[in-house]
N, C-alpha and C positions, 0 to 999 in steps of 0.2 A: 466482413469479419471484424470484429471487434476491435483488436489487436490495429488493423489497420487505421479505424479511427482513431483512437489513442495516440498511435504515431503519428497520424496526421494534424491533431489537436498539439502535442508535443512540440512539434516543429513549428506551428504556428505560434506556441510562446516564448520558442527560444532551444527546445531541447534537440541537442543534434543528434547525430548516431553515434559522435564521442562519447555520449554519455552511457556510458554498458549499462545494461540492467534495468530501463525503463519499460514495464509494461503492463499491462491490465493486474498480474499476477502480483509486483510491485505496489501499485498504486491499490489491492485490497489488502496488503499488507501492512499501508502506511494507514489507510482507513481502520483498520482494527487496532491497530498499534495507537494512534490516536485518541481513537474512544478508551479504550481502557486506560491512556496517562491520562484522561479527563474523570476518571473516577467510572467509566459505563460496569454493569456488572458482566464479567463473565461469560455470564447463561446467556444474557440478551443477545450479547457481540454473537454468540453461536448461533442465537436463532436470526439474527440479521444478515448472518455471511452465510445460512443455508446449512450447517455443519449438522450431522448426524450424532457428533462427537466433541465434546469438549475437548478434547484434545488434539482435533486438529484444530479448533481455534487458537489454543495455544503455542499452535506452531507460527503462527501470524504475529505474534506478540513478539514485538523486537523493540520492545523497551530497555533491554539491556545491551543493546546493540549501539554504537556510534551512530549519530543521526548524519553525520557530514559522510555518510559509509551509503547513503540511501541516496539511489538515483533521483527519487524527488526532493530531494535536499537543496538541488540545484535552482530549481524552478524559483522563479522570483513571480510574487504575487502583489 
């Protein structure tokens, strides 16, 4: 399962199970949220994450969201 790699990748840089909210679901959310603070357009981020719907891409966009509020926040790179 996916989910299990992730956590296993997680743990191997550091992230514990303290850290709530780490996961595939997470990490496409910080992926979309990214590209669109780097200027990506919209339409593309939709056709990139597979959305049928612009507006569930929109629901991935947490740019107005606190970024120290995001389980990958933590990850050091």
């Amino acid at each position: 399962m996916l989910q299990e790699v992730v956590l296993r990748y997680g743990r191997a840089v550091g992230i514990t199970d303290a850290v709530r909210g780490f996961c595939v679901h997470s990490l496409r959310a910080t992926a979309a949220t990214n590209a669109l603070q780097n200027r990506a357009d919209i339409a593309k981020v939709q056709v990139w994450m597979g959305h049928a719907n612009v507006s569930t891409t929109r629901l991935y966009d947490h740019r107005q969201n606190r970024p120290e509020d995001s389980p990958t926040f933590r990850t050091r790179y």
